[in-house]
N, C-alpha and C positions, 0 to 999 in steps of 0.2 A: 336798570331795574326791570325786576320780571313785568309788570306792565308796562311798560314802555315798548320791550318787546311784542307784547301781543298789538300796541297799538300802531306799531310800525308795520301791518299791515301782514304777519306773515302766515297767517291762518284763511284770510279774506277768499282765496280760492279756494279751499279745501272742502268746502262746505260741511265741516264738521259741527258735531253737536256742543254744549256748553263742555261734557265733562271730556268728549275726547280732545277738546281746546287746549282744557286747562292741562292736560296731559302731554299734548304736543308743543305748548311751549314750553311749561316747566323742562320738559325735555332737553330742548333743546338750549336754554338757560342756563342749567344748572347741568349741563354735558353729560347727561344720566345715560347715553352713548345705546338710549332705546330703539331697538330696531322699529320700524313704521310698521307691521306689524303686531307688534304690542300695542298700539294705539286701539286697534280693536278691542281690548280690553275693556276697554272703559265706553264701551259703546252701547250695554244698555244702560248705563247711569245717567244717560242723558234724560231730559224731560222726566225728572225727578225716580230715576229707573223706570223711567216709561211709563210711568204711572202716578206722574203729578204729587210724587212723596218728595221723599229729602230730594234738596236741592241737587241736580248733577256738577251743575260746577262748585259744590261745596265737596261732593263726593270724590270725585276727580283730583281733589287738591287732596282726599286721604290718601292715593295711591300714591302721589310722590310722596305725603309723608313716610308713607311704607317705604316705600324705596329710601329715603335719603338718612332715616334713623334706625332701620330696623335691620341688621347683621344678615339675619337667617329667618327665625321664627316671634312674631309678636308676642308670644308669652317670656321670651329670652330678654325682650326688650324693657327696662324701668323707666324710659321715659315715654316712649311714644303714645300712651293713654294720657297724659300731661299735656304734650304737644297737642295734641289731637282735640282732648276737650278746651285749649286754649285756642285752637281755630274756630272750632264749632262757636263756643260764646262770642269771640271775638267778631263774627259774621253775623250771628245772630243782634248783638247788639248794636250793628250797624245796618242793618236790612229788617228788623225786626221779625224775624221769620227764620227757619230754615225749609218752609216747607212748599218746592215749586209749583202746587196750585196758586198760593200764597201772594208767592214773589213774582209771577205770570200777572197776576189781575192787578198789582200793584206796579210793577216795571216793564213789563213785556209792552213792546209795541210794532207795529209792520214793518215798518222802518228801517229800526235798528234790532228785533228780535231781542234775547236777553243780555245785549253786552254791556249795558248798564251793573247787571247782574253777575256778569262773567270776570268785571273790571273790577266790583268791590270785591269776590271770590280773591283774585289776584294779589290785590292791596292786601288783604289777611295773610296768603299764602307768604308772601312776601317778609309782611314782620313778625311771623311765627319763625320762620325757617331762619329769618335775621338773627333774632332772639337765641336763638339753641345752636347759630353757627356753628362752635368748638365740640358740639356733640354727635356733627353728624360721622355716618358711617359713611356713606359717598359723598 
């Protein structure tokens, strides 16, 4: 399972942010064959776009959905606004929030910074992308 992978440790050196996390494992989970490079992508979505807004590791989990449903262009696509608002709820009603000032003063701590937060991210990413398996494009 895609958490399983992040918990097997293979991010722990990288010192990436929540959403180039959830970017770099998906990645390499689901063999989306992303050069490391594209990982910068998603490098201001971190700390809610750097600005304590939507969650980045909720953000991060849009990109693979873009990649894993979507052909070409999001407007070409009938499902990915389905999938997409089925991640959003589905985080939301498990964290109560999507919003990383939010989720920071509620989960965040020295310790472990937000992988509390990164791991339910995961668990959604997970049975959304389960769910709509037979419609993915990669």
């Amino acid at each position: 399972m895609l958490l399983e992978l992040y918990k097997s440790g293979v991010v722990e050196e990288l010192d990436l942010n929540c959403a180039e996390t959830i970017l770099y494992v998906a990645n390499e989970y689901y063999s989306m064959s992303l050069p490391s490079t594209t990982i910068r992508l998603s490098s201001a979505f971190g700390g809610g776009m750097c600005i304590e807004d939507t969650c980045g590791a909720l953000t991060g989990g849009l990109m693979v959905l873009g990649y894993l449903f979507v052909k070409e262009k999001a407007h070409e696509s009938t499902l990915i606004k389905e999938i997409v608002n089925e991640y959003f709820d589905l985080y939301e009603s498990k964290m109560g929030s999507i919003n990383c000032k939010i989720l920071k003063d509620n989960y965040r701590d020295e310790k472990n910074g937000c992988k509390f937060v990164i791991e339910v991210s995961f668990s959604c990413l997970y049975e959304v992308i389960s769910k709509h398996e037979k419609n993915r494009i990669r």
